[in-house]
MARKEFI-369618 format. One record per residue: residue number from 1; x, y, z of N, C-alpha, C in turn. Coordinates in steps of 0.05 Angstrom, whole numbers, plus 32768, in hexadecimal, padded with zeros to 4 digits. Example, Ala and Ser with C-alpha at 12.3 -4.5 7.8 and 13.67 -1.06 7.14 Angstrom:
<atoms>
+-----+--------+---------+------+---------+----------+-------+--------+---------+------+
:   k : n.east : n.north : n.up : ca.east : ca.north : ca.up : c.east : c.north : c.up :
+-----+--------+---------+------+---------+----------+-------+--------+---------+------+
:   1 :   8108 :    7F8E : 809C :    80F6 :     7FA6 :  809C :   8108 :    7FBE : 809C :
:   2 :   8101 :    7FD3 : 808E :    8111 :     7FEB :  808F :   8102 :    8001 : 809D :
+-----+--------+---------+------+---------+----------+-------+--------+---------+------+
</atoms>
This chain:
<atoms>
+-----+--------+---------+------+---------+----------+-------+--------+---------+------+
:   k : n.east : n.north : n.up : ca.east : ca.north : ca.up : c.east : c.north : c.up :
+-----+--------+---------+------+---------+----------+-------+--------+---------+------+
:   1 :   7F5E :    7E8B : 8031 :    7F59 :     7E7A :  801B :   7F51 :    7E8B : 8003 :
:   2 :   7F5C :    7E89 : 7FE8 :    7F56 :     7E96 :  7FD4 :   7F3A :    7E89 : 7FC2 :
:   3 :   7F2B :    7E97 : 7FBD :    7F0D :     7E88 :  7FB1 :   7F1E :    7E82 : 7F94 :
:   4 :   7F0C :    7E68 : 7F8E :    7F17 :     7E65 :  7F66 :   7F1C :    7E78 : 7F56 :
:   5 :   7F25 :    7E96 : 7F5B :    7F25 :     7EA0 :  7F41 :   7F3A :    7E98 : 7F2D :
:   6 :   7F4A :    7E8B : 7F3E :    7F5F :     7E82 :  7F22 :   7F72 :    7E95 : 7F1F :
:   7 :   7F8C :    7E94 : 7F0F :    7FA5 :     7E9A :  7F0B :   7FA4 :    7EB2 : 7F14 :
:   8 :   7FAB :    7EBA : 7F35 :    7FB2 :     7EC2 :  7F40 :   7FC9 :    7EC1 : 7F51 :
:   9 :   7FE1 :    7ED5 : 7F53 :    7FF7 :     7ECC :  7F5D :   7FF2 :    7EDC : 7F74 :
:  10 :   8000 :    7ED9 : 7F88 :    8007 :     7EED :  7FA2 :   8019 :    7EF9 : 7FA1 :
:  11 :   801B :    7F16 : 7FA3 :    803B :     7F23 :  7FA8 :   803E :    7F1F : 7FC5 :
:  12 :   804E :    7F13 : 7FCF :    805B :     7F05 :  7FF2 :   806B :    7F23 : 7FF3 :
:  13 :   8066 :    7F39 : 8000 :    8083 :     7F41 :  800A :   808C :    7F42 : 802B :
:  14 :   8098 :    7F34 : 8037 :    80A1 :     7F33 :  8054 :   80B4 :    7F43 : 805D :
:  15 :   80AD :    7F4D : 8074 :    80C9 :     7F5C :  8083 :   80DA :    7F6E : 8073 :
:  16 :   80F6 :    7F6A : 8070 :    810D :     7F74 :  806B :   8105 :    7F79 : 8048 :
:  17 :   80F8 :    7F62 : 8039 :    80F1 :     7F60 :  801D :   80E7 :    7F7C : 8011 :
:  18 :   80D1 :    7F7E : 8028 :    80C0 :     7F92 :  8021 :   80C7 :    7FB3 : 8027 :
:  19 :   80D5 :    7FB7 : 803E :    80E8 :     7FD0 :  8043 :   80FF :    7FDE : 8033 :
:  20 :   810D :    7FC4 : 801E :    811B :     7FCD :  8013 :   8106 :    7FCE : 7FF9 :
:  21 :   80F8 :    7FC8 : 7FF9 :    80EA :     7FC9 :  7FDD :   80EC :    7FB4 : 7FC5 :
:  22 :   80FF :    7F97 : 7FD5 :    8102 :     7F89 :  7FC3 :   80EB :    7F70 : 7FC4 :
:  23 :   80DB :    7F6B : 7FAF :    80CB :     7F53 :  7FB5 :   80C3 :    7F41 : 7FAD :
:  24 :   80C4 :    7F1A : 7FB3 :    80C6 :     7F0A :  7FA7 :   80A9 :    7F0C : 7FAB :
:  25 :   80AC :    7EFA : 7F85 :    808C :     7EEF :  7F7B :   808F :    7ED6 : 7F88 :
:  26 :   8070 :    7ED0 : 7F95 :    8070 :     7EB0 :  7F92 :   805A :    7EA6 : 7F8D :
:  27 :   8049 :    7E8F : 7F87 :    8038 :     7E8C :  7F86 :   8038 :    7E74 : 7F6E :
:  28 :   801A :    7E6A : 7F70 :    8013 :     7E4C :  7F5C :   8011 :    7E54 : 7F42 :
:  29 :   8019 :    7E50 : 7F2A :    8003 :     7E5A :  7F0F :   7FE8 :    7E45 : 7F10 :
:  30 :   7FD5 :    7E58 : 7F02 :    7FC7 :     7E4C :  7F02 :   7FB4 :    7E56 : 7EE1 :
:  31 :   7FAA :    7E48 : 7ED8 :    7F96 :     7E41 :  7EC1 :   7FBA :    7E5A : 7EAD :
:  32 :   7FAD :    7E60 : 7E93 :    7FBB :     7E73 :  7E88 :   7FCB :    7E89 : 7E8F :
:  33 :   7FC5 :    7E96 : 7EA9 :    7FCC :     7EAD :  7EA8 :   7FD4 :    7EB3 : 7EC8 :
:  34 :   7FF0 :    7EBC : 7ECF :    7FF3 :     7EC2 :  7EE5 :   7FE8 :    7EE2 : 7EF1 :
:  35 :   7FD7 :    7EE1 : 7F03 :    7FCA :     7EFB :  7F08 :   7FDB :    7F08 : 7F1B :
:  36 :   7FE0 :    7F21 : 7F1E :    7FE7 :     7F2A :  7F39 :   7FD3 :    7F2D : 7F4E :
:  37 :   7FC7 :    7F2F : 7F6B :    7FB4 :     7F45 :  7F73 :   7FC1 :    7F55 : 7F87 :
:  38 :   7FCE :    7F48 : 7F9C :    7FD8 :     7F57 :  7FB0 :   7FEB :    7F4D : 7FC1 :
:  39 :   7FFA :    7F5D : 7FCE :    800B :     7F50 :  7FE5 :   7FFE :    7F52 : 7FFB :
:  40 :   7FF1 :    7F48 : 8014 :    7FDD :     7F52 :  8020 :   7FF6 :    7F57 : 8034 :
:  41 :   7FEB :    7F66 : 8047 :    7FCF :     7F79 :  803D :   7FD1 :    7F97 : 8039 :
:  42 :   7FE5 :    7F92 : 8025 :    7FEA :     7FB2 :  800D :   7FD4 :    7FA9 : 7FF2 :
:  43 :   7FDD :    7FC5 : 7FE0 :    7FCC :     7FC0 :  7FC8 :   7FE3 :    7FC3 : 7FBA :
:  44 :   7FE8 :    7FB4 : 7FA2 :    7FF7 :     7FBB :  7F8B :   7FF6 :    7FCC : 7F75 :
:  45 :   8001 :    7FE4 : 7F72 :    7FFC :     7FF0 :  7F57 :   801B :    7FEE : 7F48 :
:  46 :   8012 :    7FEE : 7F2F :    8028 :     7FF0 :  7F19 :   802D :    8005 : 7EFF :
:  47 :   803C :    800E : 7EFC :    8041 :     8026 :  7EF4 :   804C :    801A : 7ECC :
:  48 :   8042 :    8021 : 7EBA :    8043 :     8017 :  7E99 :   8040 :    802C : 7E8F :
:  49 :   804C :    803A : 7E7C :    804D :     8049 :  7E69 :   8037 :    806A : 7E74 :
:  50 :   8045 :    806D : 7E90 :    803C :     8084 :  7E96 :   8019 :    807D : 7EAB :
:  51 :   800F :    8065 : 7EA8 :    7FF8 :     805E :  7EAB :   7FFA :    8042 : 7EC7 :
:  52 :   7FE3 :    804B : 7EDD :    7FF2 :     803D :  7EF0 :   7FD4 :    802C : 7EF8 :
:  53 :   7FE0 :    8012 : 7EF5 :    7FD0 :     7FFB :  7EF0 :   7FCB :    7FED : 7F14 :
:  54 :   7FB8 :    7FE6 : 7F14 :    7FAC :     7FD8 :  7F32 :   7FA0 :    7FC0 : 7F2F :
:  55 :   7F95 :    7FAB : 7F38 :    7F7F :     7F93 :  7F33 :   7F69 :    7FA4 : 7F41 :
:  56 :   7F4E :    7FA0 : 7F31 :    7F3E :     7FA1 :  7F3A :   7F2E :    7F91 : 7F57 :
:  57 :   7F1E :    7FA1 : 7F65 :    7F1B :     7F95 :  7F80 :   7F0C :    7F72 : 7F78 :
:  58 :   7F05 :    7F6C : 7F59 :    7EF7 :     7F53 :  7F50 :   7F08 :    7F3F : 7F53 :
:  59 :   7F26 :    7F46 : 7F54 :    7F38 :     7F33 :  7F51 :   7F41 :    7F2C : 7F77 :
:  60 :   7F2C :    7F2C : 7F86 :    7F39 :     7F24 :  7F9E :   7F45 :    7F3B : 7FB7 :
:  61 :   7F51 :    7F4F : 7FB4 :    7F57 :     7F60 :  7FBB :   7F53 :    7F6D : 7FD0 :
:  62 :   7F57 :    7F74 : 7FE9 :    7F4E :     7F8A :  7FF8 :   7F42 :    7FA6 : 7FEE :
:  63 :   7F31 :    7FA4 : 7FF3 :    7F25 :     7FC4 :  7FEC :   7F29 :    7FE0 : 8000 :
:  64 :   7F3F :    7FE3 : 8005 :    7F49 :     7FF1 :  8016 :   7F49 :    800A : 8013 :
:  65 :   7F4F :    8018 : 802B :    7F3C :     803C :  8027 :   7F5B :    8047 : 8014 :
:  66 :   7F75 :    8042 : 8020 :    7F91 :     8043 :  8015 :   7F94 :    804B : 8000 :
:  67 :   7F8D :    8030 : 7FE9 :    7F8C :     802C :  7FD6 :   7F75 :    8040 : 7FC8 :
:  68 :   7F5F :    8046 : 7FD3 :    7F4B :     8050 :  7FC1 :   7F52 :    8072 : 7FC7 :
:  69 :   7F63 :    807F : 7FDF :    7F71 :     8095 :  7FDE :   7F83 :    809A : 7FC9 :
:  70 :   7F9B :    807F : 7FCB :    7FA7 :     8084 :  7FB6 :   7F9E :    808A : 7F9F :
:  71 :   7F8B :    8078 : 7F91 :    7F81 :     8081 :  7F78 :   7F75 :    8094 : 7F73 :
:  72 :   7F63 :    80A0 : 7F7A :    7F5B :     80BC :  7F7C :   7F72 :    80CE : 7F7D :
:  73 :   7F7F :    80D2 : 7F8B :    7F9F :     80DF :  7F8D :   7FA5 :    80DD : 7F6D :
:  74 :   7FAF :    80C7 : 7F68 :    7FC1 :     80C7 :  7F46 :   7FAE :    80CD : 7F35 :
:  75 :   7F8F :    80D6 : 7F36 :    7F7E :     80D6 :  7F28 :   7F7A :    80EE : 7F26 :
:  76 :   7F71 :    80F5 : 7F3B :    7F65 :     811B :  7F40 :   7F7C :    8130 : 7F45 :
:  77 :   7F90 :    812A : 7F55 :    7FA9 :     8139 :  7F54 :   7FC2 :    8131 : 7F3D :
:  78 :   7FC1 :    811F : 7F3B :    7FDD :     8118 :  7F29 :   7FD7 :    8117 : 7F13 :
:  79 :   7FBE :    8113 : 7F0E :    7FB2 :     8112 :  7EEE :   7FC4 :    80FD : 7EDD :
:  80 :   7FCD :    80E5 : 7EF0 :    7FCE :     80C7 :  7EE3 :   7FB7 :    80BC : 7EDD :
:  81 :   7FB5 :    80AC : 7EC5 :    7F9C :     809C :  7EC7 :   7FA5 :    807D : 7ED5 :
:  82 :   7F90 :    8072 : 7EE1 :    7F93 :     805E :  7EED :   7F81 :    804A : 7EE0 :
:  83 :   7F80 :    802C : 7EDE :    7F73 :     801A :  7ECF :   7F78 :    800B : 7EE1 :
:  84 :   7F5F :    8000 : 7EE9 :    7F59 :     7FE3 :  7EFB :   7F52 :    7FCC : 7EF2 :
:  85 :   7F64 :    7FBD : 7EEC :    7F6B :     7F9D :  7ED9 :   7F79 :    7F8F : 7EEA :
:  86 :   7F75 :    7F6E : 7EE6 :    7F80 :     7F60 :  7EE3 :   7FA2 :    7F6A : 7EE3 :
:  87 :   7FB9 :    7F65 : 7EE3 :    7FD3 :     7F6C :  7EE3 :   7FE4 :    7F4A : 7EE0 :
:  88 :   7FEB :    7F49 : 7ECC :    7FFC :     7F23 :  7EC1 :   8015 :    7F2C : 7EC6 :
:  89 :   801C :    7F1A : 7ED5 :    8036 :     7F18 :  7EE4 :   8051 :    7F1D : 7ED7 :
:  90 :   804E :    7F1D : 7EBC :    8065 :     7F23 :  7EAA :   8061 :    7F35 : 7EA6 :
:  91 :   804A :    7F4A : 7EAB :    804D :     7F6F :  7EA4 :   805E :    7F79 : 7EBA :
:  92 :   805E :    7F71 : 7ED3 :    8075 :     7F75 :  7EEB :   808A :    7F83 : 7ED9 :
:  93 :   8097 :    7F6E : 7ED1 :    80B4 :     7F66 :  7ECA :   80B9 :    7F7D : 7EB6 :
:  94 :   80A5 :    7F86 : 7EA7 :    80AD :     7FA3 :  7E95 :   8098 :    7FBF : 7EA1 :
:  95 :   809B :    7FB8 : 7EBD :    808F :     7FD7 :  7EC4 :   8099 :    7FE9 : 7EC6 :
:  96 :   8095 :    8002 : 7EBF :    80A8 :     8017 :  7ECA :   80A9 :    8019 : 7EED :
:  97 :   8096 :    801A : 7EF8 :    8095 :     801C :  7F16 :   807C :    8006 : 7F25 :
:  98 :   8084 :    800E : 7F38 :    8071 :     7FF1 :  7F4C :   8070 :    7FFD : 7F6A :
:  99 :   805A :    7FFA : 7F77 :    8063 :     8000 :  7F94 :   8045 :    7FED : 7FA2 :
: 100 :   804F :    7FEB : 7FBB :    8033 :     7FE9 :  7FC9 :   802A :    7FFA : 7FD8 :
: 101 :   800F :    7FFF : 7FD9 :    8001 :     800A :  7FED :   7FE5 :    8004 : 8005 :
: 102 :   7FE8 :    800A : 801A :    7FD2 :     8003 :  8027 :   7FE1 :    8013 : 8044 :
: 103 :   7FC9 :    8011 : 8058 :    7FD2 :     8021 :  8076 :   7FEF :    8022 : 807A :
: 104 :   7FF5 :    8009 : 8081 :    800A :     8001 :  808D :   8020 :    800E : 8083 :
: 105 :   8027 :    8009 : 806A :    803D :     8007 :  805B :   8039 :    8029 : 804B :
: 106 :   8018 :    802E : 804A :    8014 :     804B :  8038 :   801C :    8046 : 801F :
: 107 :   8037 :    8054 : 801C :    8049 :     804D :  7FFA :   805A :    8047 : 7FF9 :
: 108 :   8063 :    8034 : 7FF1 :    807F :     8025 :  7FEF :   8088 :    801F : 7FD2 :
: 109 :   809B :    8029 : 7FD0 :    80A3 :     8018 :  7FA9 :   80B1 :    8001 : 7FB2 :
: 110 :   80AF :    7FF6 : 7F93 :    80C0 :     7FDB :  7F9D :   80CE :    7FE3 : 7F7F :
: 111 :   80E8 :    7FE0 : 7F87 :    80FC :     7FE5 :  7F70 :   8107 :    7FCE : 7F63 :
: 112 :   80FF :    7FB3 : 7F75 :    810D :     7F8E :  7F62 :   80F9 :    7F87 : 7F66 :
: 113 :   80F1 :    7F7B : 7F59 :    80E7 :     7F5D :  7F57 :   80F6 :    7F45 : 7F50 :
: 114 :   80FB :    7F2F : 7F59 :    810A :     7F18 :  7F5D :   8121 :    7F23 : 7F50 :
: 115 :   8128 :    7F32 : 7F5D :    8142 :     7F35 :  7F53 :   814A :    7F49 : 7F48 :
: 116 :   813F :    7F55 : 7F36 :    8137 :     7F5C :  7F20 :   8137 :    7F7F : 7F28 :
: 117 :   813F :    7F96 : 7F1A :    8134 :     7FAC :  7F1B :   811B :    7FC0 : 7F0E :
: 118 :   810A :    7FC4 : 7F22 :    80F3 :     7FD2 :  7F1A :   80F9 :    7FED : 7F07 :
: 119 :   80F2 :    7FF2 : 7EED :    80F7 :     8003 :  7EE0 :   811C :    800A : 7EDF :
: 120 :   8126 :    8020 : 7EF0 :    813D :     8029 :  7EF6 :   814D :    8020 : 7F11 :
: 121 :   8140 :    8013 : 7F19 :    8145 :     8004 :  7F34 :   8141 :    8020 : 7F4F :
: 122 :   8135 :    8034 : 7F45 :    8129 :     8047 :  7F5E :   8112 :    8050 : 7F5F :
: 123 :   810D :    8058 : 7F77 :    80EC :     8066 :  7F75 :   80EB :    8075 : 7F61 :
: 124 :   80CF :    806E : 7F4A :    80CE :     8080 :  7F38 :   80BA :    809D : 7F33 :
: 125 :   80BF :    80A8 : 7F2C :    80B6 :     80BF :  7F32 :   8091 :    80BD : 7F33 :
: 126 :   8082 :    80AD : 7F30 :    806E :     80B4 :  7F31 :   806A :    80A1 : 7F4C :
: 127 :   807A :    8097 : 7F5B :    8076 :     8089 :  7F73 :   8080 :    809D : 7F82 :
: 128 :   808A :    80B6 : 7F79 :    809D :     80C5 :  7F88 :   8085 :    80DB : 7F91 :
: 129 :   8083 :    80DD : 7F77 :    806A :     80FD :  7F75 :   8050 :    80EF : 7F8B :
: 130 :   804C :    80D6 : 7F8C :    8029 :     80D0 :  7F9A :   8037 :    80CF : 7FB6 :
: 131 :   8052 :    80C5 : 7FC5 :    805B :     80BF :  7FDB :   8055 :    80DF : 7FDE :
: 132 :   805D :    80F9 : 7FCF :    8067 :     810E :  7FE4 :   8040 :    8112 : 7FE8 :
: 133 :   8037 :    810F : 7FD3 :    801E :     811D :  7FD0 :   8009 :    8110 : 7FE6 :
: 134 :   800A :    80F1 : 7FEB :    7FFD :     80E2 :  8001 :   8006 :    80E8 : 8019 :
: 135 :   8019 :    80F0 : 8023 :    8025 :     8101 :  8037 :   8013 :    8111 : 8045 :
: 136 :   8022 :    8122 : 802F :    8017 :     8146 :  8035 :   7FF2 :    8141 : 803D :
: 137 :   7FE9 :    812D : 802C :    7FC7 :     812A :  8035 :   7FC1 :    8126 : 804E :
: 138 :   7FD1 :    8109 : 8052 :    7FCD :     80FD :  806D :   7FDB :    810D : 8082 :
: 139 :   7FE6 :    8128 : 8086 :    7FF2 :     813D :  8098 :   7FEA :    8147 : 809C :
: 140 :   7FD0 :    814E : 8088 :    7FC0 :     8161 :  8088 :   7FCA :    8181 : 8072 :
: 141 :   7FDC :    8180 : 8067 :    7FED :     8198 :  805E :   7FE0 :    8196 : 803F :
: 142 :   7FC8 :    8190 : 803D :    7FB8 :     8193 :  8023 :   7FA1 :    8198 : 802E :
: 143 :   7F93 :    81B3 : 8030 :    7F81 :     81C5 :  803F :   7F5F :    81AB : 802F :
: 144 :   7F65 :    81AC : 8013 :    7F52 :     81A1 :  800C :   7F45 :    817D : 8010 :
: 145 :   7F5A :    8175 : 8023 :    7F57 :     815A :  8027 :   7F59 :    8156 : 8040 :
: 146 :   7F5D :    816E : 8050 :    7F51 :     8169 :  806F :   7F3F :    815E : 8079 :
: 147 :   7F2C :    8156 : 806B :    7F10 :     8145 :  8078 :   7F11 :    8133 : 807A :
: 148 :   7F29 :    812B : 8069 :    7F2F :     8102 :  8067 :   7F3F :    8103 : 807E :
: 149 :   7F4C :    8113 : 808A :    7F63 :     8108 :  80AC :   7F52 :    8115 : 80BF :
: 150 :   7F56 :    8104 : 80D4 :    7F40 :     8108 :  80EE :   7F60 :    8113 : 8102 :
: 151 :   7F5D :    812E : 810E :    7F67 :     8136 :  8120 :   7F73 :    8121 : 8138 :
: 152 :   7F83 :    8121 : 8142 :    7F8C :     8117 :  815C :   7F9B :    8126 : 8165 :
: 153 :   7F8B :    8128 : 8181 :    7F96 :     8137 :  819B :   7FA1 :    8128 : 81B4 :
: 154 :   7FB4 :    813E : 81B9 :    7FC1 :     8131 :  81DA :   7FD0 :    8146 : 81E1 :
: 155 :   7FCA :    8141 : 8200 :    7FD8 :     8152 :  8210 :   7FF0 :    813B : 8214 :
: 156 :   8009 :    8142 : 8218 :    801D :     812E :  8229 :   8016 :    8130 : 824A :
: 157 :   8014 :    8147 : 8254 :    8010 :     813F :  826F :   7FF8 :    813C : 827A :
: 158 :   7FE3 :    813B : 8267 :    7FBF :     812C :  8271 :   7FCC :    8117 : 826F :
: 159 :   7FD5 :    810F : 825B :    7FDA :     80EF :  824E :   7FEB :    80DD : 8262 :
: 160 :   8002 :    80F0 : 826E :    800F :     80DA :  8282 :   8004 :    80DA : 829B :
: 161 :   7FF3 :    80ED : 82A5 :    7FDF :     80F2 :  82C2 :   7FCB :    80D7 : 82BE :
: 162 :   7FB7 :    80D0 : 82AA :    7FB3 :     80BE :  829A :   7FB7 :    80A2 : 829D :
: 163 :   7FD0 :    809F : 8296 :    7FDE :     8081 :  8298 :   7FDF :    8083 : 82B6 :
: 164 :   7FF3 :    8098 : 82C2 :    7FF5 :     8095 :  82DC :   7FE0 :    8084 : 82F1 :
: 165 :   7FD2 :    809C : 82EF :    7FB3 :     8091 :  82FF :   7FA2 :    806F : 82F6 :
: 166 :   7FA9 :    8069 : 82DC :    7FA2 :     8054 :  82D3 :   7FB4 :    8046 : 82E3 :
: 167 :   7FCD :    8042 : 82E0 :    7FE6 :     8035 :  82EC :   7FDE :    802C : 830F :
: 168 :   7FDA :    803C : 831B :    7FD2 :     803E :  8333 :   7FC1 :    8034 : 8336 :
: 169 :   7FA8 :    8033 : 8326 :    7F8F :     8021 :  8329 :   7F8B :    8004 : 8327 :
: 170 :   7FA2 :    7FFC : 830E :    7FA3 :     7FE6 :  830D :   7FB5 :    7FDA : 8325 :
: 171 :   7FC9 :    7FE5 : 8334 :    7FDD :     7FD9 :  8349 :   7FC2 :    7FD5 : 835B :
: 172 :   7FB7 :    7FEB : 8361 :    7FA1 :     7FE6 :  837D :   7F8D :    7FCF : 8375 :
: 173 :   7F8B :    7FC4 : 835F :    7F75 :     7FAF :  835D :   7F8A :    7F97 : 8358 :
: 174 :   7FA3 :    7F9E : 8352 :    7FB2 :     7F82 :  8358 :   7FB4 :    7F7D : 8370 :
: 175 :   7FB4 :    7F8D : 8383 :    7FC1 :     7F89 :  839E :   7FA7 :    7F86 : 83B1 :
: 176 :   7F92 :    7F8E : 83A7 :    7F74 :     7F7E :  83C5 :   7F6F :    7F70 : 83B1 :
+-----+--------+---------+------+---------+----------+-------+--------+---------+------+
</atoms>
């Protein structure tokens, strides 16, 4: 349920919509002004005259760790400035670039909107430059942002000795 804040739209992107990067608006208008906040449960940023625009977490939003990587990223490394506003549904339509982000999805551009082509109709380069750069972080292959990824270990053959013995344990308690 969305609380009253009023003219807020939803960006919906489903399945196949969202993989190719194409994605329909939908949503009620409401009072003056159609708001964007999010497709859940990504975050939306939008890319305008070199300057890459977000809704602030006031407007409803997940406050997600994703999103607050990303920004720091286009902030401290890419030396974009970022501005957290409100975003009216007709700035879409003349953005240079658009993508979502959050765990799941990480970075995704979306190159249409209803139809429509985002900037040049391809990933644009500052969705290009944060994909390689959020990468390399989350791999670990940026010595100075190792503290933000937590190691994971495995042996393959602890790991299937493991299941094995688990496997076995559960047959013997199905069977007395």
């Amino acid at each position: 349920m969305i609380p009253e804040l009023g003219h807020i739209i939803l960006l919906l992107a489903l399945g196949v919509a969202l993989v190719q990067g194409v994605v329909p608006l939908a949503g009620a208008r409401r009072g003056r002004h159609d708001w964007i906040a999010l497709a859940r449960p990504t975050a939306y940023l939008l890319v305008r005259n070199g300057v890459v625009l977000t809704p602030p977490i006031t407007d409803n939003i997940l406050e997600g760790i994703t999103r607050r990587t990303v920004i720091d990223l286009l902030r401290d490394e890419l030396g974009i400035p970022v501005v957290e506003r409100s975003i009216d549904r007709s700035e879409i339509y003349v953005a240079d670039e658009a993508m979502f982000v959050g765990t799941g999805v990480q970075i995704v551009a979306i190159t249409r909107v209803d139809h429509r082509p985002m900037g040049n109709g391809r990933i644009g380069p500052i969705a290009a430059a944060l994909r390689k750069l959020y990468f390399d972080v989350v791999r670990g292959r940026r010595p100075e942002y190792r503290h933000w990824c937590a190691p994971v270990y495995t042996n393959a053959e602890e790991t299937a000795g493991r299941n094995r013995e688990e496997a076995q344990r559960a047959a013997a308690v199905a069977h007395s």
